[in-house]
PAZAPA-4460 file (N, C-alpha, C; in steps of 0.05 Angstrom, whole numbers, plus 32768, in hexadecimal, padded with zeros to 4 digits):
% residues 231
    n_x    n_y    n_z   ca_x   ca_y   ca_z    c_x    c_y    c_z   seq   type   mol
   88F2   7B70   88EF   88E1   7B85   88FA   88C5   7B79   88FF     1      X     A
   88B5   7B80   8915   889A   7B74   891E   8884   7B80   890C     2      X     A
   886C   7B79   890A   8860   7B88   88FB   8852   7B94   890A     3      X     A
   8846   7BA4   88FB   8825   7BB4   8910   8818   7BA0   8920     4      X     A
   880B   7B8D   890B   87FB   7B79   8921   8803   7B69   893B     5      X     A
   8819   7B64   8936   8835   7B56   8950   883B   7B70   8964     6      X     A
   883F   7B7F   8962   883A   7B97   896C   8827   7BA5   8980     7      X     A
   8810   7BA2   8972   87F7   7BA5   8979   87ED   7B8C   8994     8      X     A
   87F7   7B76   898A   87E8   7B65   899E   8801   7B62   89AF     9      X     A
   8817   7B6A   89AB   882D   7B61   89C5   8820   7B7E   89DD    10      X     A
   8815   7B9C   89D2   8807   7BB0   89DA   87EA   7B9C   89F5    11      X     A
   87E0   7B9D   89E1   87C9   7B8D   89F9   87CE   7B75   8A03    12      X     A
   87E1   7B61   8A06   87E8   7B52   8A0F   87F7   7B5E   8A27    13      X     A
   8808   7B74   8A22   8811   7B85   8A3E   87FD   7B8B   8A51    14      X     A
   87E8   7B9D   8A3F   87D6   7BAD   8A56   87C7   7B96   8A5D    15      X     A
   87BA   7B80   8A57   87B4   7B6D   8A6B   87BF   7B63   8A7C    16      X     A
   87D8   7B5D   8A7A   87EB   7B4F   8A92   87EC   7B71   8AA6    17      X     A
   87F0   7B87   8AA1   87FA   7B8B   8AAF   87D7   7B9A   8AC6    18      X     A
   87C0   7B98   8AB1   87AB   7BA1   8AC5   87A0   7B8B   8AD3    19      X     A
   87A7   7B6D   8AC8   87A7   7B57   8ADD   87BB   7B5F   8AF7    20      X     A
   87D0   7B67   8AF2   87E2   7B5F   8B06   87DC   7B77   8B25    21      X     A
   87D1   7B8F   8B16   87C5   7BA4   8B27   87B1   7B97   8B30    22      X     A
   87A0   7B86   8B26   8786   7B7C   8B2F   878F   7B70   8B4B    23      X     A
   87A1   7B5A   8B43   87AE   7B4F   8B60   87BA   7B54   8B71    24      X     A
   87C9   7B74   8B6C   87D6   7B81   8B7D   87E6   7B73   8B86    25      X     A
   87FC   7B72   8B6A   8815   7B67   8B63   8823   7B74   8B60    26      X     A
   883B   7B7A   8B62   885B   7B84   8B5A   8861   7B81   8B45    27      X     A
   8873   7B86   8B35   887F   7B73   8B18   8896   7B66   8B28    28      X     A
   889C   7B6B   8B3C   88B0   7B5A   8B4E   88A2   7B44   8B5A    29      X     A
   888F   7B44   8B68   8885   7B2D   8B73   887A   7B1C   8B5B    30      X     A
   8874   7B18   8B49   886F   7B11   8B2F   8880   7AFC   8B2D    31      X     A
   8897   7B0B   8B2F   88B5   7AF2   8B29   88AF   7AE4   8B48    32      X     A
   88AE   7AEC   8B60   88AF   7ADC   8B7C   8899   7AC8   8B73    33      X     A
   8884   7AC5   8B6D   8870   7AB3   8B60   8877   7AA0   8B50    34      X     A
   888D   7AA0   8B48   8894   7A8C   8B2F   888F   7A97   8B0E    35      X     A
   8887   7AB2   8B17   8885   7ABE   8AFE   88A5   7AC2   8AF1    36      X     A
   889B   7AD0   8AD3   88B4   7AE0   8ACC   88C4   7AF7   8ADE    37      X     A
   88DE   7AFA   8ADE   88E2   7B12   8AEE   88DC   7B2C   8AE1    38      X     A
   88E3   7B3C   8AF7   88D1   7B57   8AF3   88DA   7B68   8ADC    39      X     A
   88FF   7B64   8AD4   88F9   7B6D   8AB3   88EE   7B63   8AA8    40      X     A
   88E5   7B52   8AA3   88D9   7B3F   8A8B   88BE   7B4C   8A91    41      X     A
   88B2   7B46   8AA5   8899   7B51   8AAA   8898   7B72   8A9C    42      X     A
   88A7   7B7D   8A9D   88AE   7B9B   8A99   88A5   7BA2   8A77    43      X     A
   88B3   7B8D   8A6A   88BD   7B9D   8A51   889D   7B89   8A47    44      X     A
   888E   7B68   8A52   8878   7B69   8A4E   8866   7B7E   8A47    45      X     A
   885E   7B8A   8A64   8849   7B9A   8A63   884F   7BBB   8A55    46      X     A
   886A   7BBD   8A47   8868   7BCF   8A31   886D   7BC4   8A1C    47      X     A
   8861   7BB5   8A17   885C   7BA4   8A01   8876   7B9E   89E2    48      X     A
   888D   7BA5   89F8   88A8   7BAC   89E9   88B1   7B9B   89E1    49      X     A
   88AC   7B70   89E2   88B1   7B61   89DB   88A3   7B49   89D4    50      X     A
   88AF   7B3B   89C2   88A1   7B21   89C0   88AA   7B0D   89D0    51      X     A
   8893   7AF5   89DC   8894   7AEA   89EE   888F   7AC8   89E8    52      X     A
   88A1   7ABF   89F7   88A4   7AA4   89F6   8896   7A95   8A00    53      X     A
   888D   7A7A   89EC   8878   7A65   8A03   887E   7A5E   8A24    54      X     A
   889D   7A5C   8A26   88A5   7A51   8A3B   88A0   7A73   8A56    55      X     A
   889B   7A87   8A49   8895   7A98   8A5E   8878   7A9D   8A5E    56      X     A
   886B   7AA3   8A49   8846   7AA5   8A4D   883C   7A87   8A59    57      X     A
   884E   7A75   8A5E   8847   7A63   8A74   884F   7A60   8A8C    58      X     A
   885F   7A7B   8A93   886D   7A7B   8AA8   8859   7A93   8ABB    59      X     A
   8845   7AA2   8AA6   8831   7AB6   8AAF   881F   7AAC   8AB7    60      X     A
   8817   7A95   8ABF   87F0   7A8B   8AC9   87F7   7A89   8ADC    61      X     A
   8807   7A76   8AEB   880A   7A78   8B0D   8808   7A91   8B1E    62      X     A
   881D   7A9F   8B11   8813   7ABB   8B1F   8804   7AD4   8B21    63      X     A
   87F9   7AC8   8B09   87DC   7ADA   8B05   87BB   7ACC   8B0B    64      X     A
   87C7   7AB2   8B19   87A6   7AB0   8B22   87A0   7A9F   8B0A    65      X     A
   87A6   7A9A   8AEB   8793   7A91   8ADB   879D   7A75   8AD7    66      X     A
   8781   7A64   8ABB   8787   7A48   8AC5   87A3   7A44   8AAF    67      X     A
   87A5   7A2C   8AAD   87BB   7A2A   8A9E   87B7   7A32   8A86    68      X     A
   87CF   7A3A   8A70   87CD   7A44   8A57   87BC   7A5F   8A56    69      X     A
   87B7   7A71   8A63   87A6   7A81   8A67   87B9   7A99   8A52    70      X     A
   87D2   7AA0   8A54   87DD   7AB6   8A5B   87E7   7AB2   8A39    71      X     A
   87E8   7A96   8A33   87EA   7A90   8A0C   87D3   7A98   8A02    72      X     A
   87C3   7A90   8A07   87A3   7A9B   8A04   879D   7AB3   89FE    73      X     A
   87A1   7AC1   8A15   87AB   7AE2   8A13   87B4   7AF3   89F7    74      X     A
   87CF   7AE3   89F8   87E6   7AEF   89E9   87D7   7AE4   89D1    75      X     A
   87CE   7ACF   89CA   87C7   7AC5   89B4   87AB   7ADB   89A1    76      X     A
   87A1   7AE4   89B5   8786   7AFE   89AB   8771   7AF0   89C7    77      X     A
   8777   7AD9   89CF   875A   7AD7   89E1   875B   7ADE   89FC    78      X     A
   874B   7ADC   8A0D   8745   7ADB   8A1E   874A   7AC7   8A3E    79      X     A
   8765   7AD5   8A53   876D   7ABF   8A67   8759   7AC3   8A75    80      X     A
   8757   7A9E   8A81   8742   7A8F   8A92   874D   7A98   8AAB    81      X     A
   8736   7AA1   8AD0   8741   7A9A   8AE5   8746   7A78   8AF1    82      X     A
   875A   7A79   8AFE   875B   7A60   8B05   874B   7A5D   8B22    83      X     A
   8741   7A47   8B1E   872A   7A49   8B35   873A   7A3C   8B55    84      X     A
   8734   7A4A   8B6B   873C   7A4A   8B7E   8734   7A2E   8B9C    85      X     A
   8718   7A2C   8B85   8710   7A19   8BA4   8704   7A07   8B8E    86      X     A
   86FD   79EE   8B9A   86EF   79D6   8B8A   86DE   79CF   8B96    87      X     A
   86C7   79D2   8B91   86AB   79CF   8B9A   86B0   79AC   8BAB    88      X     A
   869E   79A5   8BB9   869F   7989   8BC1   868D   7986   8BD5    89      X     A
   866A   7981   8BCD   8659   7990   8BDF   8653   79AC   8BEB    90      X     A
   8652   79A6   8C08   8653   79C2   8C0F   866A   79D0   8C1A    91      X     A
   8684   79BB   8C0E   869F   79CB   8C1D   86AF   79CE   8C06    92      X     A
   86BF   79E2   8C0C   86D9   79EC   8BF8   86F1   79E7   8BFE    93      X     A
   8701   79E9   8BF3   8721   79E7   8BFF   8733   7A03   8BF3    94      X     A
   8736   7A11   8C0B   8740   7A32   8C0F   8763   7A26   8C03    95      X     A
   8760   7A39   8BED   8788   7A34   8BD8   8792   7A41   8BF3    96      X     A
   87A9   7A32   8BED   87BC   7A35   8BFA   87CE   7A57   8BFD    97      X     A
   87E2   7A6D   8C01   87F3   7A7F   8BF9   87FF   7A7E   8BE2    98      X     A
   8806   7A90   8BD1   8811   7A8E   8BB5   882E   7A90   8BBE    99      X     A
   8837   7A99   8BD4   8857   7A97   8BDC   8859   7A9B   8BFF   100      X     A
   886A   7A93   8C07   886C   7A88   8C22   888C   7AA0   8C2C   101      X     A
   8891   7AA6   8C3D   88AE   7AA8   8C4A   88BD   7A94   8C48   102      X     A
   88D7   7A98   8C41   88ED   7A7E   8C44   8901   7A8A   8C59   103      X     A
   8905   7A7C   8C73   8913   7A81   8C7C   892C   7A7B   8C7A   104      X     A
   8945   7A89   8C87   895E   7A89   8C78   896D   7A71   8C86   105      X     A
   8962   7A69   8C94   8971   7A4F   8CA2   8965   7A35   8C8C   106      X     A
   894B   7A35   8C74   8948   7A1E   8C70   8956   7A2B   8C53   107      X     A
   8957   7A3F   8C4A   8969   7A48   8C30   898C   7A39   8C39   108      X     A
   8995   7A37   8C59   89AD   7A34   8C51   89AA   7A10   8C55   109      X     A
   8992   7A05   8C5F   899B   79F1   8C62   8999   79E0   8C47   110      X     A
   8987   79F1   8C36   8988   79E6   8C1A   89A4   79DF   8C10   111      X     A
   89B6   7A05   8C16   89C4   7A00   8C02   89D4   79E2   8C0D   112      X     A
   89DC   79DC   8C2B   89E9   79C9   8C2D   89E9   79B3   8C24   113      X     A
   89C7   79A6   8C22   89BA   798C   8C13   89CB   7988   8BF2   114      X     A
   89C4   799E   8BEF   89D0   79A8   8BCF   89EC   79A0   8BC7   115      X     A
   89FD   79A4   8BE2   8A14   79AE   8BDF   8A23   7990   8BE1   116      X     A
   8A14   7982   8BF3   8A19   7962   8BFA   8A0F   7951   8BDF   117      X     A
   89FB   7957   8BD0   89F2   7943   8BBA   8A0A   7944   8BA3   118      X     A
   8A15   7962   8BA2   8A21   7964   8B8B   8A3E   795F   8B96   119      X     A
   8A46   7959   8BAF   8A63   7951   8BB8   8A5A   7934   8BB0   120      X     A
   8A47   792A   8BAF   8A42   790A   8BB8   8A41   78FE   8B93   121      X     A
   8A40   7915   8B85   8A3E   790E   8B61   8A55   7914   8B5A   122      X     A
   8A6B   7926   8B65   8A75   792D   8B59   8A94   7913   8B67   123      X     A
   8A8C   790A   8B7D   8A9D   78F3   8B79   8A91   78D5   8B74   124      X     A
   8A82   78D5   8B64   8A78   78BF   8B50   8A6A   78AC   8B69   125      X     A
   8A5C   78B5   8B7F   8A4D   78AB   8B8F   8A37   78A1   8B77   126      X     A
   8A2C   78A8   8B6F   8A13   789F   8B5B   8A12   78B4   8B43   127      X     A
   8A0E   78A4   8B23   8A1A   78AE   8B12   89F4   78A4   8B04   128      X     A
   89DF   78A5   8B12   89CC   789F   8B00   89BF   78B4   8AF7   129      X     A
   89B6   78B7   8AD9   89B3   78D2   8ACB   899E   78DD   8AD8   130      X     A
   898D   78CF   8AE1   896A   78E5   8AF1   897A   78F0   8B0A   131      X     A
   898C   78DE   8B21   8992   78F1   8B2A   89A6   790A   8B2A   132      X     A
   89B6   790B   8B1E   89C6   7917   8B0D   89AF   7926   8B07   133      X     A
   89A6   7929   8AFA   8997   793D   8AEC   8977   794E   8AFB   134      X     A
   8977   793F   8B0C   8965   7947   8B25   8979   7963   8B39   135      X     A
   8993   7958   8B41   89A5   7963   8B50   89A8   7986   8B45   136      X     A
   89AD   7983   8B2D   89AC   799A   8B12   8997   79AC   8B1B   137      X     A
   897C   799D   8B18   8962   79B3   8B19   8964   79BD   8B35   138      X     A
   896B   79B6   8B4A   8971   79B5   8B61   8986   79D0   8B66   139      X     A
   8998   79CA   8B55   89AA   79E2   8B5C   89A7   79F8   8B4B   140      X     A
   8994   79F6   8B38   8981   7A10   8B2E   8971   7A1F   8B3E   141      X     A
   8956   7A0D   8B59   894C   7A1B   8B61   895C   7A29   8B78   142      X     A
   8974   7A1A   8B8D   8985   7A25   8B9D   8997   7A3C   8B92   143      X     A
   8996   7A3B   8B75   89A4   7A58   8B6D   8995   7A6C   8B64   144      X     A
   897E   7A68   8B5F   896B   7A7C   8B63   895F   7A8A   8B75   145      X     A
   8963   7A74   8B8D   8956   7A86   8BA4   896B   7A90   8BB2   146      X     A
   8983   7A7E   8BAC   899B   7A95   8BB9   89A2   7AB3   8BAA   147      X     A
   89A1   7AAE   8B95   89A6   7ACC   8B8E   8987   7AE0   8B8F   148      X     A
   8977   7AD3   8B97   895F   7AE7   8BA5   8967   7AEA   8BB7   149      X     A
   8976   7AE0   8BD1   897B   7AED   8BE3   8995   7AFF   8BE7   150      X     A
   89A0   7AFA   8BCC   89C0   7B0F   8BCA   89B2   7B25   8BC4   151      X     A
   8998   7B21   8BB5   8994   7B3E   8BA9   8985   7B4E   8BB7   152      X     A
   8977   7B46   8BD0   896B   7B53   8BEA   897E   7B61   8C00   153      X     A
   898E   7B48   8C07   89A8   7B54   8C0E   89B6   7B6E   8C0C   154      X     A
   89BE   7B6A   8BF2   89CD   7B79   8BDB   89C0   7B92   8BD5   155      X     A
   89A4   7B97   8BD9   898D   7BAC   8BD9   898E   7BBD   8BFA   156      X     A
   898B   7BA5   8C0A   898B   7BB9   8C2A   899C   7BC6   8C30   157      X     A
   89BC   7BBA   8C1F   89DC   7BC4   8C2B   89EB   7BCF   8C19   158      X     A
   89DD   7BD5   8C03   89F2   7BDE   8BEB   89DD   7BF8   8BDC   159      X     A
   89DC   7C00   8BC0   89CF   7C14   8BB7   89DC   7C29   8BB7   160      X     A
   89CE   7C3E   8BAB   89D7   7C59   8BA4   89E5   7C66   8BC1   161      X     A
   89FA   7C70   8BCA   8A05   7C7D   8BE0   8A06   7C66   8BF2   162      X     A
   8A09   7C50   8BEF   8A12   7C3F   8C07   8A29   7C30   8BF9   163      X     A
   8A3C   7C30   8C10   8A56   7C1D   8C10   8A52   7BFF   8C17   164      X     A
   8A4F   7BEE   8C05   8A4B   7BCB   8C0F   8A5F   7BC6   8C1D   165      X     A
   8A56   7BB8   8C30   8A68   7BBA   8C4B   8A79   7B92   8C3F   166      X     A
   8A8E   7B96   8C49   8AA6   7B84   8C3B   8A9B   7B67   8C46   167      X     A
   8A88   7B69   8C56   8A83   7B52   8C5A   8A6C   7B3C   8C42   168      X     A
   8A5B   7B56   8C3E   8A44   7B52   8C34   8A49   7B4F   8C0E   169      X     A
   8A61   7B61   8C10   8A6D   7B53   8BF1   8A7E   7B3A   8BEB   170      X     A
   8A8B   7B38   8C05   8A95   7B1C   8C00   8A88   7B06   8BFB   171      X     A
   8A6D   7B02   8C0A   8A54   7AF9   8C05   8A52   7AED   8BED   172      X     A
   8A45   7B06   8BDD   8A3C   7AFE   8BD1   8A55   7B00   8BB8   173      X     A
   8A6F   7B01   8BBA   8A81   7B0A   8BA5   8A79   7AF4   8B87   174      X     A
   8A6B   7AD9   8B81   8A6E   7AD6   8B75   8A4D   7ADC   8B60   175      X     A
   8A49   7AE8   8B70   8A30   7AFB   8B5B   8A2D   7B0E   8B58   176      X     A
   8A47   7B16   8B57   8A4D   7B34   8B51   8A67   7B38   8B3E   177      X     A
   8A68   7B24   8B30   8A80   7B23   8B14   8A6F   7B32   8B00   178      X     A
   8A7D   7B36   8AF5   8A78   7B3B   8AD6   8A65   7B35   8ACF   179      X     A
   8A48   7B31   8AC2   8A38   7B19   8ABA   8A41   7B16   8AA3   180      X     A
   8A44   7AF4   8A9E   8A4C   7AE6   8A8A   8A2F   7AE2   8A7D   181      X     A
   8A30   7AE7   8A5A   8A1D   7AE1   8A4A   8A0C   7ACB   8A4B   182      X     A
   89F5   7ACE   8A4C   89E2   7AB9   8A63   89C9   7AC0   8A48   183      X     A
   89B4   7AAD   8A43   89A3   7AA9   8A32   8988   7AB9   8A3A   184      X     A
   8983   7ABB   8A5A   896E   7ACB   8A5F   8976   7AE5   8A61   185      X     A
   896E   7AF9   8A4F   8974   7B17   8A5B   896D   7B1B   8A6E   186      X     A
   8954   7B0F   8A86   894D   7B1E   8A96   895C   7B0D   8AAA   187      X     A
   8971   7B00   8AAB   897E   7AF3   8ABB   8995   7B09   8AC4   188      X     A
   8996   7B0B   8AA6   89B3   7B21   8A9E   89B1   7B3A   8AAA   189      X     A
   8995   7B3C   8AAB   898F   7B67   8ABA   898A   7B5A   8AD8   190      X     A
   898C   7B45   8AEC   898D   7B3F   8AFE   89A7   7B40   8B06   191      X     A
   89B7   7B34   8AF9   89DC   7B35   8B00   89E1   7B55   8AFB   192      X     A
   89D8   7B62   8AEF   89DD   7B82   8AE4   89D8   7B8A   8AFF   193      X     A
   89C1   7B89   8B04   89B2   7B99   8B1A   89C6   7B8C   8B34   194      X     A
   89CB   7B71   8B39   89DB   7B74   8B58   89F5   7B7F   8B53   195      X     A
   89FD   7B83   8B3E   8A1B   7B92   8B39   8A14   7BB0   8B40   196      X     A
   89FC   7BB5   8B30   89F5   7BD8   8B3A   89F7   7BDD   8B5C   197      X     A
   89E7   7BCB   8B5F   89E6   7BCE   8B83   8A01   7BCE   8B93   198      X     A
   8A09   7BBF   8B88   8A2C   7BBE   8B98   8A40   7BC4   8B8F   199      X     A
   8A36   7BE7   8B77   8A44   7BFD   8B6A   8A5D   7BF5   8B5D   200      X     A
   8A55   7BD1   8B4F   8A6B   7BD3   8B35   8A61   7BDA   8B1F   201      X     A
   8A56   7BE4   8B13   8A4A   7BEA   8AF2   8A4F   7C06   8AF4   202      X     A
   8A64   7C0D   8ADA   8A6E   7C21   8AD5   8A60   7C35   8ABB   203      X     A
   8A5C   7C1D   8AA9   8A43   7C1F   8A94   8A27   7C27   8A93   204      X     A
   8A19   7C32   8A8E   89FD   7C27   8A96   89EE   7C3B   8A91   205      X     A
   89D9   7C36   8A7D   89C7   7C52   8A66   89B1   7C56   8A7F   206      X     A
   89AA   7C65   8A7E   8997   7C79   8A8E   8982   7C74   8A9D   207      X     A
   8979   7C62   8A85   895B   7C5B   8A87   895E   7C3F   8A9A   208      X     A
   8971   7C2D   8A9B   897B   7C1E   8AA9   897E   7C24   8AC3   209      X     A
   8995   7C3A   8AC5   899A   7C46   8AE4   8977   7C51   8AF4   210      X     A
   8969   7C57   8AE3   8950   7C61   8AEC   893A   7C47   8AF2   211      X     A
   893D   7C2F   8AE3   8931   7C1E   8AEB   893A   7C15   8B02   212      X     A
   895C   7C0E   8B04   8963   7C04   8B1A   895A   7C0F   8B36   213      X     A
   8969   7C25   8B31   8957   7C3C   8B4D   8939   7C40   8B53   214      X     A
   8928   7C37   8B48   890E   7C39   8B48   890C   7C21   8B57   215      X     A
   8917   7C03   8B4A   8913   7BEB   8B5C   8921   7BEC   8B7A   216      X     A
   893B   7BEF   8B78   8941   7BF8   8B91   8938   7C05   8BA7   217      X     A
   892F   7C24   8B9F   8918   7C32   8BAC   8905   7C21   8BBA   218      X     A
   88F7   7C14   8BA4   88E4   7C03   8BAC   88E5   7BED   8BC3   219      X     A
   88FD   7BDA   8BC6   8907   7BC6   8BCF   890A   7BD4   8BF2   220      X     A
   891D   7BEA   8BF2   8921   7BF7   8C0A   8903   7C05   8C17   221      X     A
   88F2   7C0D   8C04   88DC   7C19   8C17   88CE   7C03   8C21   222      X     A
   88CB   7BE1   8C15   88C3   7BD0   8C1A   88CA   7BC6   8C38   223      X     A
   88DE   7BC2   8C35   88F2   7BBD   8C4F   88E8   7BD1   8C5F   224      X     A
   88ED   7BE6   8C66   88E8   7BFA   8C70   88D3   7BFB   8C84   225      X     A
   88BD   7BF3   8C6C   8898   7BF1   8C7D   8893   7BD4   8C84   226      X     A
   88B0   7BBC   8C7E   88A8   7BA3   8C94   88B6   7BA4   8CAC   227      X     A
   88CC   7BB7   8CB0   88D6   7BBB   8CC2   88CC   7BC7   8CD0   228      X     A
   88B5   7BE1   8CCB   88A8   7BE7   8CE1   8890   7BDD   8CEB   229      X     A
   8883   7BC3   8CD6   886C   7BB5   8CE1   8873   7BAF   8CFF   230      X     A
   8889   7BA4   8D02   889F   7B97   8D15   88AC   7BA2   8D2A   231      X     A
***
């Protein structure tokens, strides 16, 4: 059981992250597009409902603007640093770059091909040296990350509450829509939950869940919605 004081500071460690993240006029979804935590994780953060790991309060400064270690700092009782944007050098600056870019879907598929050729080329003992071997790995972490961001956009425009997923768009994506197998990140696990919700296999599912899901959804479709009519 946590105590009061663990309690207490996991409390204001929320309401800072989450009146930073209003500051920036952030999402708890774009949070995760940033390289942040994803947006459950972000969630149960800023209601201060859990304790949090080094490897994620370092996963919070990038997309909050602050310098490094800022967000341990925080959590720790102190005070996160901004991370500074331009570097003085006389009388000129150098303007940061976008915190996230469009990926278009022609360089998502040509990834996966690159991907698909390194690990045909390891897996018949073309080269058996451990860095690359183990380079190839991290490789097919970030290509499975960004592919199932795009199953789950997909899976959001064509599927949801009163829509039939059309047989094409499940075949698709059929292999991220099994069962989810017990996986170490929960918020990996309420990602596989949620594209099963969307493409109306979860038979299970407490309330408060179905209400989160529908709220993100909501959200995802009115998004779409108002880039479609920029256009």
């Amino acid at each position: 059981m946590q105590s009061t004081s663990e309690l207490s500071r996991q409390k204001r460690f929320g309401r800072i992250i989450r009146e930073r993240r209003d500051e920036l006029g952030l999402t708890q979804i774009q949070i995760g597009d940033l390289g942040g935590p994803s947006a459950p994780t972000i969630r149960k953060i800023e209601d201060g409902d859990s304790s949090i790991s080094t490897h994620t309060l370092n996963k919070l400064d990038v997309p909050l603007r602050w310098r490094p270690g800022s967000a341990a700092r925080a959590y720790a009782g102190g005070t996160p640093s901004e991370a500074r944007n331009t570097d003085s050098a006389g009388n000129e600056s150098i303007v940061s770059g976008p915190d996230s870019i469009r990926f278009e879907l022609g360089d998502l598929t040509a990834l996966l091909a690159a991907s698909g050729r390194l690990n045909d080329a390891i897996e018949r003992g073309h080269t058996v040296e451990p860095h690359v071997v183990a380079a190839v790995g991290d490789l097919n972490g970030v290509v499975s990350r960004l592919s199932a961001r795009y199953a789950t956009v997909m899976l959001e425009r064509n599927g949801g509450p009163g829509r039939q997923l059309h047989p094409l768009v499940e075949m698709a994506f059929q292999h991220l829509l099994e069962v989810p197998a017990e996986v170490s990140d929960p918020a990996e696990l309420d990602e596989r939950r949620y594209r099963r919700w969307l493409a109306n296999r979860v038979t299970e599912i407490d309330a408060g869940t179905e209400a989160r899901f529908r709220d993100r959804w909501s959200a995802a479709n009115g998004a779409a919605e108002f880039r479609n009519g920029e256009e």
